[in-house]
N, C-alpha and C positions, 0 to 999 in steps of 0.2 A: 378064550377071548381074542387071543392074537389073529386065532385061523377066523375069526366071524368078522376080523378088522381086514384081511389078505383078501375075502370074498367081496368083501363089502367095497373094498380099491377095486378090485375088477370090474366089478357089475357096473359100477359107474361109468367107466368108459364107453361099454357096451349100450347101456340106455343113450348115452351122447349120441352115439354112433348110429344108434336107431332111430333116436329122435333128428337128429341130422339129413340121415339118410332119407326120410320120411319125407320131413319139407323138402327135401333136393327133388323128391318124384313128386311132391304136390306143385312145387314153384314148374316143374318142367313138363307139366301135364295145362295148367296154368297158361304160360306161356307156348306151349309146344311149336307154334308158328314161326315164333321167332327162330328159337334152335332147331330146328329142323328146314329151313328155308334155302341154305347153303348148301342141301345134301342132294345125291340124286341128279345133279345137272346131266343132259348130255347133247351133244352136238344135234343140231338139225339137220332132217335129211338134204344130201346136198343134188344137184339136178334140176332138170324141171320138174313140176309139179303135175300133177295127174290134174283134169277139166273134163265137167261134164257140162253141157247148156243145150236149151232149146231158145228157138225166135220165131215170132210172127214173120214169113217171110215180108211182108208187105214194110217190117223196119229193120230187114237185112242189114242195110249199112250203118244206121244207128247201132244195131244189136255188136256188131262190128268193132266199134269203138268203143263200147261199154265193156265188151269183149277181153280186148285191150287194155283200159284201165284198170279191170280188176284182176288182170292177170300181176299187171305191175306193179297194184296196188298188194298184193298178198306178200310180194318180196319185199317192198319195203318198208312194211308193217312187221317182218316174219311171222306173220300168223301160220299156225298151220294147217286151218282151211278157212279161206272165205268165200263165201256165199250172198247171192244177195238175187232179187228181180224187180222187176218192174211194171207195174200194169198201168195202161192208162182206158178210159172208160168201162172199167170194170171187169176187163179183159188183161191178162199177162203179156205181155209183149215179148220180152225176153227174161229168161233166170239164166242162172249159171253156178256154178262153183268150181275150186281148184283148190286142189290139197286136201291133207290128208286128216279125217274123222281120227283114225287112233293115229299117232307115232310109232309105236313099239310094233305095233304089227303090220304096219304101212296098208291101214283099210283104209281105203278112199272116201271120201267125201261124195255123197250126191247128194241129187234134187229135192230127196228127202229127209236127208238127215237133219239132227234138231238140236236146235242149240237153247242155251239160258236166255231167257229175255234180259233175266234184271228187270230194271226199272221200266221198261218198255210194256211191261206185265203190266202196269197201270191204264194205260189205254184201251187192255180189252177189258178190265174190269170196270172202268169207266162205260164202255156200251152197253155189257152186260146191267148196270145204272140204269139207262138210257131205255131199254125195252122196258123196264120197269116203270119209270115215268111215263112211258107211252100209254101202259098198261092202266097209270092209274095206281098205283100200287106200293108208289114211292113218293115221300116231300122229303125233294131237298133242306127245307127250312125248319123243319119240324125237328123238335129235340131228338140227338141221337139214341138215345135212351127211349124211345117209343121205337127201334128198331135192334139195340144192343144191350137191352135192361139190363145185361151182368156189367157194363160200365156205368160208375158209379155217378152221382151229381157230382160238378165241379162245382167251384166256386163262378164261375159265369157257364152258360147255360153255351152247350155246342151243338153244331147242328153238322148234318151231312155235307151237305155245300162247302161249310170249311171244313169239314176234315178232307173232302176231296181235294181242295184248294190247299192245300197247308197254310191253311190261316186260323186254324184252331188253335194254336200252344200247345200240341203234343209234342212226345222228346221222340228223338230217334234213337238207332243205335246204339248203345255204352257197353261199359264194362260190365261183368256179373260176374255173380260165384257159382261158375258154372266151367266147366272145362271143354274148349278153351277161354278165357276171358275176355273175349269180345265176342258181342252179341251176332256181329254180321257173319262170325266162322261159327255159327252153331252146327252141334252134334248133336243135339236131342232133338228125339223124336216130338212132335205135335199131332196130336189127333185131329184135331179139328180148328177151324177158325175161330173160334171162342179160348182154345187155349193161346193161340195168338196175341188174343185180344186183351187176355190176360198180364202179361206181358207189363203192360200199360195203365192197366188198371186202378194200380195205386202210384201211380206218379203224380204231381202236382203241373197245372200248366204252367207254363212256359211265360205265359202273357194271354190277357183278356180277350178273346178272339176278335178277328177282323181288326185287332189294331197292329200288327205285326205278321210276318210268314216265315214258317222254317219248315223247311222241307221234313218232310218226316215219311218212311217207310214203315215203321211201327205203326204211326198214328193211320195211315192208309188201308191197314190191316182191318179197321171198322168199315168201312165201304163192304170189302168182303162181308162181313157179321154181319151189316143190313141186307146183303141181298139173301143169306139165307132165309132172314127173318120174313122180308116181303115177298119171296116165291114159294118160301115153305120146303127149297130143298137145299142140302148139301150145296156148298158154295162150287165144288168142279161141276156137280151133276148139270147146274142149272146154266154155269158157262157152255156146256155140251151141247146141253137140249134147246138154250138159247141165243146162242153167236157160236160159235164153230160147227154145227150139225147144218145149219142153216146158208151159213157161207161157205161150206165145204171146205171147212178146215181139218183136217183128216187127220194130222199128224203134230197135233194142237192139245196139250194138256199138262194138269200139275206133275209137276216136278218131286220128287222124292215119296214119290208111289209106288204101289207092285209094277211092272213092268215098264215105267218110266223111261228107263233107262234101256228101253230098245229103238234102235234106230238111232238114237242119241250119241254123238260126239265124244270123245272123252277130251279133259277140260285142262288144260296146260297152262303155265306163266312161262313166259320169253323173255329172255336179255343178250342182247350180243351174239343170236348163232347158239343159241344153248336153250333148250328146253327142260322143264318137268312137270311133273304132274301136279296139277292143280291140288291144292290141301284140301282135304277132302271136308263136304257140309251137307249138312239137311237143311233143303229148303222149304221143309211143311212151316218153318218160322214164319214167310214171306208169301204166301202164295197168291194173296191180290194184289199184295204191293211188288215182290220181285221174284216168285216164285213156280214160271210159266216157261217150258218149251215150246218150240215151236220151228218152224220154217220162215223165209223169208217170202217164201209162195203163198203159206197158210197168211202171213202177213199184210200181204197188200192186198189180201182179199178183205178182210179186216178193214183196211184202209178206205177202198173201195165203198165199203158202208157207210163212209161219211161225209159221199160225194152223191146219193141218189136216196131214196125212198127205198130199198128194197129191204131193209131192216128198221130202218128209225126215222121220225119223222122229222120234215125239214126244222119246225119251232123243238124238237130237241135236241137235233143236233149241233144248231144253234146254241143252245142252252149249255151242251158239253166243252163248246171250244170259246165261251164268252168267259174274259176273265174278269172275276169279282171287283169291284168299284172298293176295294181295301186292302187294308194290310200295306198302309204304309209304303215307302220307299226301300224293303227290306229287300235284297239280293232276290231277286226271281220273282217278285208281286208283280210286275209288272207283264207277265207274259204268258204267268202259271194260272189255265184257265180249271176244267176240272176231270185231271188224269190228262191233259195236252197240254201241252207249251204252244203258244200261238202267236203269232208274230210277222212280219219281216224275214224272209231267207233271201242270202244274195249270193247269187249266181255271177261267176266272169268275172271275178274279183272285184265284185261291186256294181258292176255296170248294170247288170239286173237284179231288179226286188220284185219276189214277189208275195203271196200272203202264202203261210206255209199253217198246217196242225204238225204236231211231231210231237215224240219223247225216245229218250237213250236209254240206254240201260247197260251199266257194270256189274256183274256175277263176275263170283268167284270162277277167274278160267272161262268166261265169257265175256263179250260186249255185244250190242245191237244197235243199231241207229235206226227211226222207223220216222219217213217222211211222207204226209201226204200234201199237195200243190193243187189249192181247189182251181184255179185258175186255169190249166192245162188239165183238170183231170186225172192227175199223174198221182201212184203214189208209188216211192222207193223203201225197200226193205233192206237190210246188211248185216249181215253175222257172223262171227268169229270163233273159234273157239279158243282165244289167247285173252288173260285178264287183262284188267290194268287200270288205273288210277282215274283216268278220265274218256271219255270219246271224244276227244277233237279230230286228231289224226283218220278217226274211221269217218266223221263228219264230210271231213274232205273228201274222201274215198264218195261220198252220198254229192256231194257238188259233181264231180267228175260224171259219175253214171244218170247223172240228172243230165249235164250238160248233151250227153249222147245225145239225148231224145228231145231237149228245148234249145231252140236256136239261139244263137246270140243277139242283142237287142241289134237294130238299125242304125248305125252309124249315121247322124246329121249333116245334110251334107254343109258345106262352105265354102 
């Protein structure tokens, strides 16, 4: 009896200890971002930075100065590469880059290597839209569920229009039980745009659409699921076959695919002169809403489509940068048209406004700013491969190389 009471005090310990030990790896598999965030830093390369760029000679001295900018612009960002070009009438004027695609092995950065859109991934999903209204082939207005029947009936009826808008009451991002615990650092793999969509499925909205807006990259993931539905193919195939094969977007596609990951940058966080490597994520989660490589070349040919007829027609290009007459006074209703932000951009600290289409994009270990200026014709593309919280700072960097090419307004005289 004594020896089965002396085993019976052991064992106990020992289950503590495994049970203990258990959750230590389940809370640190959980969290993993956090405790692993600290580790790994190391200096940035110190020197000047490797550049590569071409110009229109006809905007030599513009090219010049942009030149200039975003040399000065990549030190005190310390990203470590930026990229970015410029076209205007449909033509590149100048690109360029500086710095370095990997760190660890000091590969350079060119004219083709390719970065995370993020959010910026919305605007070519948006055209990719936009051939399909042309076609005939898509209503905005018509229940999403006559293009994503595996999402369920809500309680008020949604349509495409607001999900591209975020004015439907989808949720975005959260927490799950899934490793790691936040949805935006996902690790699992997704097959296809319907597991996406899944996602979302059984969430409840948010608010009655059109009477409020909340940004949602989840909820944006239906645009993708409708366009499979109305072309009949694979949500990359039909972006392939119809905006980047078409614009000579070359170096243009989903993100955490077979071979994705060639030509492609590797993806860092920066603080203070110290680098590492981005946490690493699968972006099959995000692929219409923030889930697109690309160039800033392939970019502003993109852009370019939203300034002529050679893709989409003018009443629906129209139709993509008008923003919906709703949703309130909620943060971003006012400017958020469908997949562009549309507005007011001011040049020269003010001094010039002019109408601008755009959207930004934050990836993990990426940002991109993508500006098109129908007024000049111009559109600005810019990519990073450094994360970060927001794009104000690359914003700027987008006024600077804007400015190269647009004059400063006319002082009055007096």
């Amino acid at each position: 009896m004594n020896t089965m009471k002396r085993k019976r005090s052991l064992l106990a310990p020992v289950l503590i200890a495994a049970v203990l030990t258990s959750a230590g790896l389940v809370a640190f598999k959980l969290f993993e971002p956090v405790f692993v965030y600290r580790l790994d830093w190391a200096a940035l390369p110190a020197g000047e930075y490797p550049e590569e760029s071409e110009a229109n000679d006809a905007f030599a001295l513009q090219a010049e100065a942009a030149q200039r900018a975003l040399r000065a612009a990549r030190a005190e960002l310390e990203a470590p590469a930026l990229s970015a070009a410029i076209a205007i009438d449909g033509e590149i004027v100048w690109r360029s880059v500086t710095g370095y695609a990997d760190l660890e092995t000091l590969r350079r950065a060119n004219l083709d290597t390719r970065f995370r859109l993020g959010s910026t991934s919305k605007a070519a999903t948006s055209v990719a839209v936009g051939t399909l209204l042309d076609d005939g082939r898509i209503d905005l207005d018509a229940p999403i569920q006559a293009y994503v029947p595996r999402f369920p009936e809500q309680r008020w009826p949604v349509t495409l229009r607001q999900v591209m808008s975020h004015r439907a009451g989808l949720r975005d991002y959260g927490l799950c039980l899934c490793f790691p615990a936040w949805e935006h650092l996902n690790q699992r793999r997704f097959a296809n745009v319907d597991a996406e969509v899944d996602l979302i499925a059984g969430s409840p909205l948010l608010f009655e659409p059109d009477t409020s807006f909340a940004y949602t990259s989840l909820g944006y993931n239906l645009a993708g699921a409708a366009i499979e539905r109305a072309s009949g193919q694979e949500f990359g195939a039909y972006l392939q076959q119809a905006v980047f094969a078409p614009l000579g977007m070359d170096h243009t596609g989903l993100d955490a695919v077979a071979g994705a990951e060639t030509g492609a940058a590797s993806f860092y966080e920066v603080e203070n002169g110290s680098y590492k490597r981005a946490y690493p994520v699968d972006n099959s989660i995000r692929w219409p809403s923030g889930g697109i490589l690309s160039t800033p070349s392939d970019m502003v040919r993109l852009g370019g489509a939203m300034l002529d007829d050679r893709l989409l027609s003018s009443a629906t290009r129209t139709t993509l940068v008008t923003v919906p007459g709703a949703g309130g006074d909620a943060r971003g209703a006012s400017i958020y048209a469908l997949g562009w932000r549309t507005g007011a951009w001011t040049l020269y600290n003010g001094a010039l406004s002019t109408q601008s289409y755009h959207h930004a994009g934050t990836a993990v270990g990426s940002s991109s700013v993508f500006v098109v200026f129908p007024e000049y014709r111009m559109v600005v593309s810019l990519m990073m491969n450094k994360g970060g919280t927001n794009v104000d700072a690359l914003a700027i960097v987008a006024d600077s190389l804007a400015q190269a090419f647009i004059p400063p307004p006319r002082q009055s005289g007096g």
